[in-house]
N, C-alpha and C positions, 0 to 999 in steps of 0.2 A: 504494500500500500504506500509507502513513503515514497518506492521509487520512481512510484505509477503520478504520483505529486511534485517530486523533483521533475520528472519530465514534463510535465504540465505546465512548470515556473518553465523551462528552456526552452518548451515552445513557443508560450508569449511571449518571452525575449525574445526569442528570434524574430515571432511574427510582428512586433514593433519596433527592433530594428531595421528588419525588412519595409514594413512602413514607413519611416523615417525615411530611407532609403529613396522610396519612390515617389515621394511626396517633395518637390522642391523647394527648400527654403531652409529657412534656421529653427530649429526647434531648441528651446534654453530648458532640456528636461536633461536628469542626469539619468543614471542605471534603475532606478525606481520608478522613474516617471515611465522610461518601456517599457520597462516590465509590468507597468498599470494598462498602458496601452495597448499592450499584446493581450491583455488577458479581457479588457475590457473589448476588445473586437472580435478576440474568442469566445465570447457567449453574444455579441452581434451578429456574426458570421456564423454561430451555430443557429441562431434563432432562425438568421435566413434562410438558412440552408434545411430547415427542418418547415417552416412557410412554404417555399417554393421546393422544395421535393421527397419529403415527408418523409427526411430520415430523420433520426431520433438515435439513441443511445445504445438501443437495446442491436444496433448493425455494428459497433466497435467502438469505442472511445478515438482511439488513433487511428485514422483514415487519412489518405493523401487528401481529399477533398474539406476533410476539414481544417489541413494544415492550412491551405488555400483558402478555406474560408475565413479562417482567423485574420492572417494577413490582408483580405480584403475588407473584415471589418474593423480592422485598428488603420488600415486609410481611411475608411469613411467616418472613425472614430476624430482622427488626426487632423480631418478637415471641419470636423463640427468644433472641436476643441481651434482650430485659429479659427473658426468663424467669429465666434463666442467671444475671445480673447481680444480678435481684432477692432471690433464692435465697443469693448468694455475699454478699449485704450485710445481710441477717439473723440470720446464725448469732450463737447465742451463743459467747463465748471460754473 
């Protein structure tokens, strides 16, 4: 069980630095912040994925597909997170 856990942190690492990655620009997050990222688009990316094609848990925890879908919900995670941010750093006082 722990290991099944540790690999769950290394895949939303990966899949938020991979976001990071593909997403252009500066992000000022350090090791925490991807790794919030990643995990935060891997339960995005599973929601979708389980919405539009009705898989679910009970097909494998670790699927190429969901590695893939992590990674695309920590982009659409990455881009709501500078929407947000870019919004809240423009206002006038």
């Amino acid at each position: 069980m722990l290991w099944f856990i540790i690999s769950l942190l290394v895949i939303g690492l990966v899949a938020g630095f991979i976001a990071r990655a593909l997403v252009p620009g500066r992000d000022p997050m350090g090791l925490g912040g991807t790794l919030l990222l990643g995990i935060i688009g891997s339960f995005i990316g599973g929601f979708l994925g389980y919405v539009l094609f009705g898989k679910d848990i009970e097909e494998g925890a670790l699927q190429a597909s969901g590695i893939i879908g992590s990674i695309i919900g920590a982009v659409l995670a990455l881009l709501v997170y500078r929407a947000v941010t870019h919004r809240r750093g423009t206002l006038v006082r």
